[in-house]
C-alpha positions in Angstrom: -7.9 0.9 -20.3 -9.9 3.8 -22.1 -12.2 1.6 -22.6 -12.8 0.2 -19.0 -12.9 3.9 -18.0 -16.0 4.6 -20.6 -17.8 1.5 -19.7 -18.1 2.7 -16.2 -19.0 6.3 -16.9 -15.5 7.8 -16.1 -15.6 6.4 -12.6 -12.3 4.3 -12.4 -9.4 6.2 -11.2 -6.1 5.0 -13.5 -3.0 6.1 -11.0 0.5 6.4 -12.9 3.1 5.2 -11.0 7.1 5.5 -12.0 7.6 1.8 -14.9 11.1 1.0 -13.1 12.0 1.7 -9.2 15.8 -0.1 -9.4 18.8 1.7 -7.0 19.9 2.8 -10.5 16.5 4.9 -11.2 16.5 6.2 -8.0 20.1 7.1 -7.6 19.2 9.5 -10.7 16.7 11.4 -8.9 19.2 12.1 -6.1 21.2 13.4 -8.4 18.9 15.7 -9.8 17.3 16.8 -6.4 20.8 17.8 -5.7 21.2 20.2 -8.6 20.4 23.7 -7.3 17.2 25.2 -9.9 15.2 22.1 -8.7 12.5 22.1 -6.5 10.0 19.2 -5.6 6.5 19.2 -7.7 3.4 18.9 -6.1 0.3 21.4 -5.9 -3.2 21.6 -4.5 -4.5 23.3 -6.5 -7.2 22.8 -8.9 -10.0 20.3 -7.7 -8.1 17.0 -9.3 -11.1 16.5 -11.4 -9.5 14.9 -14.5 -6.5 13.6 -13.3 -4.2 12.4 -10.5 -3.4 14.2 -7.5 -0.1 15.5 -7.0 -0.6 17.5 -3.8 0.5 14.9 -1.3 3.7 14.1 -2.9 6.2 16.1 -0.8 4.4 14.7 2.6 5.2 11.4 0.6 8.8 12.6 0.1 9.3 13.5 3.7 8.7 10.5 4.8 10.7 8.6 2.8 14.0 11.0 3.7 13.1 10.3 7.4 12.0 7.1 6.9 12.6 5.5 4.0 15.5 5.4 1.0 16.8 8.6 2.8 18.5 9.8 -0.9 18.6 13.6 0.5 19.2 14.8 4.4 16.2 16.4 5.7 17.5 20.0 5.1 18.1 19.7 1.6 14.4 18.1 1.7 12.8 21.1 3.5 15.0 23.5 1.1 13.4 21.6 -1.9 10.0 22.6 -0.8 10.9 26.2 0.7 13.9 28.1 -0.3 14.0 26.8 -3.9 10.9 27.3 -5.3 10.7 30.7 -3.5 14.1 31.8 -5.4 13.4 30.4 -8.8 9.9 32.0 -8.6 11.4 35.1 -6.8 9.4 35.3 -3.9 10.3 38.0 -1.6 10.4 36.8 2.1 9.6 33.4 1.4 11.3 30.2 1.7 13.7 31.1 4.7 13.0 31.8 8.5 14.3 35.1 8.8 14.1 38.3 9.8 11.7 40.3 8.3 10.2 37.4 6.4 6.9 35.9 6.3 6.4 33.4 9.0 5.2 30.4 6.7 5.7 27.4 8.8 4.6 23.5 8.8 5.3 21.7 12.1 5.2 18.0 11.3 6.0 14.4 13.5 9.2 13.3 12.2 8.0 9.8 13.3 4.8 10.1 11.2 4.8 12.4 8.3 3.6 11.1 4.7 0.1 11.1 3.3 -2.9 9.0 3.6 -4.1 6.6 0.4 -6.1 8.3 -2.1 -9.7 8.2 -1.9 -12.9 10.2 -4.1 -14.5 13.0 -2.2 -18.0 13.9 -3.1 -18.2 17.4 -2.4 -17.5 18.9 -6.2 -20.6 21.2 -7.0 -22.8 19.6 -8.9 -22.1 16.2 -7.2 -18.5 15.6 -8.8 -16.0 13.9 -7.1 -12.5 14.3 -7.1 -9.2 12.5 -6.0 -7.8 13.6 -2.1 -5.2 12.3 -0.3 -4.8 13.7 4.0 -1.7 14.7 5.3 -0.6 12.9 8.4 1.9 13.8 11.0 1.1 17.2 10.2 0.6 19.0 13.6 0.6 23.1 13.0 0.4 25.3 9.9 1.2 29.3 10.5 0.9 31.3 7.2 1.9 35.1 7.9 2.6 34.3 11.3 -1.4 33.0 12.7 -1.5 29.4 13.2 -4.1 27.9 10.2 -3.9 24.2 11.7 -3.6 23.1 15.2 -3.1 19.7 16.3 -4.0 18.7 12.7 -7.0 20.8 13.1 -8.4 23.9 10.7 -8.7 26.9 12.8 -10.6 30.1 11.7 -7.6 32.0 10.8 -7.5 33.0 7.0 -4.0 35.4 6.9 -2.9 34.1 2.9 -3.3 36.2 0.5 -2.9 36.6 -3.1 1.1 37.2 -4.5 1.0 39.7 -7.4 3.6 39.6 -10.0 5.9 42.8 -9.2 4.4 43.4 -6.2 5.4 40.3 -4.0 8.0 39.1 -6.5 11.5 39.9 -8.3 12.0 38.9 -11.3 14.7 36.1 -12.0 16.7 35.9 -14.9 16.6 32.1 -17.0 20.4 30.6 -17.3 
């Protein structure tokens, strides 16, 4: 494979995908998405330059609890993505809708949600490329409260800002 990838100037895209995908294997990643200190990986961040993209992966997992294998209710789903990383990173206001808390929302069609296939983007500087997968079924975005995306749309609205250690966060203790 390395090979292949020199011959054509880095250009093939090699996408790792799970070696077994029996009832066994995935009964064991029920399991562990049950256990309390685990939370769902997947980031956008970075421009996916080297490697695969791991940003639409809980889109991916969404639709396959509403739609698919359904290994964990839809709550538990949510709280993978929310509430559990905000605890274990010890986020203050973040990860619940409540009082007082920042309103960080995603409005999504139940009917729809998951991500789009992979595909290069040319838009690197320099004229890189680098791997993107879309959202779908994703209808609204709020972040602090202002709506970022509406009807799948960007809107103009930039409310994020950075988290500080100390100032935004608590720290949490390893067990």
């Amino acid at each position: 494979m390395a090979e292949i990838v020199v011959r054509d100037r880095l250009r093939t895209v090699l996408w790792p995908q799970p070696t077994s995908d029996t009832d066994a294997d995935w009964e064991l990643r029920r399991q562990v998405w049950e256990h309390p200190d685990v939370l769902l990986g997947g980031s956008d961040a970075g421009a996916h330059i080297d490697r695969s993209i791991g940003a639409p992966y809980t889109t991916r997992f969404l639709a396959d609890v509403l739609r698919g294998r359904r290994l964990v209710s839809l709550e538990r789903a949510v709280a993978l993505m929310t509430h559990a990383p905000a605890r274990l990173f010890g986020l203050r206001d973040r990860g619940l809708i409540t009082e007082g808390a920042f309103a960080d929302l995603v409005l999504f069609d139940p009917d729809s949600v998951g991500a789009a296939a992979p595909y290069l983007a040319q838009d690197v500087p320099g004229g890189g490329t680098r791997l993107v997968s879309d959202a779908i079924g994703i209808k609204h975005v709020f972040v602090n409260g202002m709506e970022i995306l509406h009807d799948g749309a960007p809107t103009s609205a930039r409310p994020g800002r950075v988290l500080r250690s100390g100032r935004d966060t608590t720290t949490v203790g390893t067990q």
